[in-house]
LOGUZA-486087 format. One record per residue (C-alpha): residue in three letters; y, x, z; residue number from 0. Coordinates in nm, 3 decimals. Each point is the difference from the previous one (the first is absolute). Layout:
<atoms>
> ALA|Y|X|Z|NUM
...
</atoms>
This chain:
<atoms>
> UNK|-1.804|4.004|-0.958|0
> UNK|0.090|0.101|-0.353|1
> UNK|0.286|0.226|-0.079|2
> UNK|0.166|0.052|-0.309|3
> UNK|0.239|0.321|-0.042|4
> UNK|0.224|-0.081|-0.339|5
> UNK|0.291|0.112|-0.153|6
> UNK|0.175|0.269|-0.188|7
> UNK|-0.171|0.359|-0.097|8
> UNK|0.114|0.214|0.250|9
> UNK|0.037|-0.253|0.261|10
> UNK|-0.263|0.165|0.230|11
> UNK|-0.231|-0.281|-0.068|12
> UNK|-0.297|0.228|-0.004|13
> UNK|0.044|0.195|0.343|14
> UNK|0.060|-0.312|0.146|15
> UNK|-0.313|-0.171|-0.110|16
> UNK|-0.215|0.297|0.091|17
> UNK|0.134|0.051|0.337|18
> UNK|-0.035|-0.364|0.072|19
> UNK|-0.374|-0.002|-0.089|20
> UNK|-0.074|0.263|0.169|21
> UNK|0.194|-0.080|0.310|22
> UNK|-0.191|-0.364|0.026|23
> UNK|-0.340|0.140|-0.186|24
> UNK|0.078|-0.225|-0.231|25
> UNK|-0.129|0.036|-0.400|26
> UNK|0.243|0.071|-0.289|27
> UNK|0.016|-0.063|-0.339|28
> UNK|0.271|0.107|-0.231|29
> UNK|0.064|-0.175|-0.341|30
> UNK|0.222|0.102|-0.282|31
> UNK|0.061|0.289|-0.227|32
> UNK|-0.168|0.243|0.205|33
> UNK|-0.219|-0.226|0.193|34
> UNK|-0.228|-0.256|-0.099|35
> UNK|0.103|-0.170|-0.286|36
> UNK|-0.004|-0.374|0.010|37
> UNK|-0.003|-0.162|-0.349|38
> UNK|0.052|-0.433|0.145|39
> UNK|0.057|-0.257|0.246|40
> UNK|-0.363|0.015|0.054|41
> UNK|-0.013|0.331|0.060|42
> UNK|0.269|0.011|0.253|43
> UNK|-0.123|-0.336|0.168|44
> UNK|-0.330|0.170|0.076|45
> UNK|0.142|0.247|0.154|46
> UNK|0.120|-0.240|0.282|47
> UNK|-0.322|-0.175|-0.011|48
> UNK|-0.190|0.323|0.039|49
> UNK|0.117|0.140|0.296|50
> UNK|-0.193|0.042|0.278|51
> UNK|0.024|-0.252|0.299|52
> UNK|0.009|0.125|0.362|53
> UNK|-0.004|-0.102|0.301|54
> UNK|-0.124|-0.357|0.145|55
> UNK|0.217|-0.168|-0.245|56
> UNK|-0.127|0.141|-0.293|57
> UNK|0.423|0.104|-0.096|58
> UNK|-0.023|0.276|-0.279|59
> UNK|0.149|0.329|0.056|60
> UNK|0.085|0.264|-0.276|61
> UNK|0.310|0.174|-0.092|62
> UNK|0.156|-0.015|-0.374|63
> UNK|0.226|0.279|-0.141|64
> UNK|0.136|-0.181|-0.276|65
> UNK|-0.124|-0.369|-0.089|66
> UNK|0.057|-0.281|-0.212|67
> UNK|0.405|0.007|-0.007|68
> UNK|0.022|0.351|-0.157|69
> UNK|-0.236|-0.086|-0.245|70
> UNK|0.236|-0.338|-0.073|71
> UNK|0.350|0.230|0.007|72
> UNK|-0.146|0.326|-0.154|73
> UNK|-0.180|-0.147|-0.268|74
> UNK|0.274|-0.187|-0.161|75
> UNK|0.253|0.344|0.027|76
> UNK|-0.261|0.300|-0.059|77
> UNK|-0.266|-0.129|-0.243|78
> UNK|0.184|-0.329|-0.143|79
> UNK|-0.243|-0.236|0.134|80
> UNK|-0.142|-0.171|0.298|81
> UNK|-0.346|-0.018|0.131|82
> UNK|0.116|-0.303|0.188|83
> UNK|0.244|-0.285|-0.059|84
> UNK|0.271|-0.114|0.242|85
> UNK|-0.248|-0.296|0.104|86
> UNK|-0.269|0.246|0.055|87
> UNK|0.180|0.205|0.260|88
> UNK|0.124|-0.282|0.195|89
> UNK|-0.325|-0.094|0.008|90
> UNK|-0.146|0.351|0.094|91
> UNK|0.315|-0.003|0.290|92
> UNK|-0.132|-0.364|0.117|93
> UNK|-0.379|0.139|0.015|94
> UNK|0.129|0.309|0.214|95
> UNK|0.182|-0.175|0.263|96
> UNK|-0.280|-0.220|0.025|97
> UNK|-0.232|0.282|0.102|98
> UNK|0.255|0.105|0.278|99
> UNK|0.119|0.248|-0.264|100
> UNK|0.388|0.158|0.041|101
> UNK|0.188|0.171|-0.287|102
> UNK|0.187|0.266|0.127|103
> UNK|0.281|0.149|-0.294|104
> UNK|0.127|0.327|0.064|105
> UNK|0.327|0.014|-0.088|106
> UNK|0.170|0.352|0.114|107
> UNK|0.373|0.066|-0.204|108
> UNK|-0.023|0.045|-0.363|109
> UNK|0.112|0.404|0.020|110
> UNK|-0.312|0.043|0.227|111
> UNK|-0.232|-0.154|-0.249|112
> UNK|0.147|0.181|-0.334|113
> UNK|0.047|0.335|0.196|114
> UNK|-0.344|-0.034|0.081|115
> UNK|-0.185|-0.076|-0.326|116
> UNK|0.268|0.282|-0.178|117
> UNK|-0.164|0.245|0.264|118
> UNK|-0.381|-0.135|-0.123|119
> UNK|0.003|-0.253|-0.262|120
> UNK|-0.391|-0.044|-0.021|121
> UNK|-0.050|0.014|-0.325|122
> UNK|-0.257|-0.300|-0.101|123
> UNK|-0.107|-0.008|-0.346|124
> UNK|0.127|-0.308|-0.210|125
> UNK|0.192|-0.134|0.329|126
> UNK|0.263|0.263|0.083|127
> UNK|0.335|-0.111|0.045|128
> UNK|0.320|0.151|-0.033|129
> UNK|0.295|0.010|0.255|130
> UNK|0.142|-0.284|-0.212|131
> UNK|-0.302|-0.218|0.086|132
> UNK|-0.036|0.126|0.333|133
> UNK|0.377|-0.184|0.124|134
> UNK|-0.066|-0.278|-0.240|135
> UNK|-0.334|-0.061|0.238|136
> UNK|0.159|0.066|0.306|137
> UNK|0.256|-0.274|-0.093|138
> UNK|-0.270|-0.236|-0.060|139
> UNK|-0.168|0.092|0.324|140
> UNK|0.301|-0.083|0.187|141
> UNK|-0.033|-0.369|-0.144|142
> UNK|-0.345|-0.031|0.081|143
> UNK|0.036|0.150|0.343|144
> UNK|0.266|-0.261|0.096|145
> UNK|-0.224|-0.271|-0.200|146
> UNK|-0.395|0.069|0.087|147
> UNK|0.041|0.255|0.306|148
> UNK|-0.129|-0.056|0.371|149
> UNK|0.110|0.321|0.102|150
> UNK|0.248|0.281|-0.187|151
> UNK|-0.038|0.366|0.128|152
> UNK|0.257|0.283|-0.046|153
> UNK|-0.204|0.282|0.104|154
> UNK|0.325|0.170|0.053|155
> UNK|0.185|-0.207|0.232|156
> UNK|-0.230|-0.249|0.144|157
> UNK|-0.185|0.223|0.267|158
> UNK|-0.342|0.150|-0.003|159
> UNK|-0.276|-0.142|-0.160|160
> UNK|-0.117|-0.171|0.383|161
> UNK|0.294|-0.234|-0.022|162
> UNK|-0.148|-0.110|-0.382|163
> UNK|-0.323|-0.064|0.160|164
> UNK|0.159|-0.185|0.307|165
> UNK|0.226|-0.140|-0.234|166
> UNK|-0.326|-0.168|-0.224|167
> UNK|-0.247|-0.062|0.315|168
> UNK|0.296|-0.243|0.080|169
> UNK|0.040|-0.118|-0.264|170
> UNK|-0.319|-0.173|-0.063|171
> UNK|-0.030|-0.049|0.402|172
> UNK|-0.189|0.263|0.123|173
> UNK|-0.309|0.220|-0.049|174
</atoms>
């Protein structure tokens, strides 16, 4: 199983992703601006195609805080270009689901994500947004979450973090 935690800073993305591989012992990568930069569909491709296989069937298993669909919203809004095309990121989606991959968005309210990065904004040099930005993503990430999403999570109203895992388990039919 491969998960994907996206969506908007502040979204609780990265707790999520850590407390999921740890939970299963599964590994994590995370990607973006204070992650591992990807810099092309190749790139991020290979990061599907690199993941370890377990179990008799060989299925992959690896957790991703932040993936290929940040890189295709944030690019275009916080650095005025994309490392990957619209094309390339349907693609990268087909590829994932494929390898018994789910994309989980989280998604909590909008004051919960601004309150949140005013209280620690994470500075990252040359990728820092401002409040402005921050809505105008979260706006975005409301399209793609009703667009691309298997799963949306509201860490504030959708239970604790063993109804997201039953929630994905059952989705994909089962550990």
């Amino acid at each position: 199983m491969i998960v994907v935690f996206e969506g908007p800073d502040a979204s609780g993305k990265s707790e999520l992703a850590r407390r999921t591989a740890a939970r299963y012992e599964m590994p994590s990568v995370k990607t973006g601006p204070s992650g591992r930069h990807l810099r092309s569909f190749a790139e991020f491709a290979a990061t599907l195609y690199d993941a370890p296989p377990v179990g008799d069937g060989g299925t992959p298993e690896i957790v991703f805080d932040r993936w290929a669909t940040s890189e295709w919203l944030y690019g275009p809004l916080f650095r005025h270009d994309a490392r990957i095309n619209a094309t390339e990121h349907a693609i990268l989606l087909q590829f994932l689901f494929a390898r018994d991959g789910v994309l989980v968005v989280c998604l909590p309210p909008i004051d919960v994500c601004v309150d949140t990065w005013r209280a620690d904004p994470k500075p990252v040099p040359g990728a820092t947004p401002d409040e402005r930005q921050i809505v105008e993503a979260y706006r975005a990430w409301e399209g793609v979450a009703a667009r691309y999403a298997d799963l949306v999570w509201d860490y504030t109203s959708d239970g604790p973090i063993e109804e997201l895992w039953r929630r994905i388990w059952a989705f994909r039919g089962g550990r």
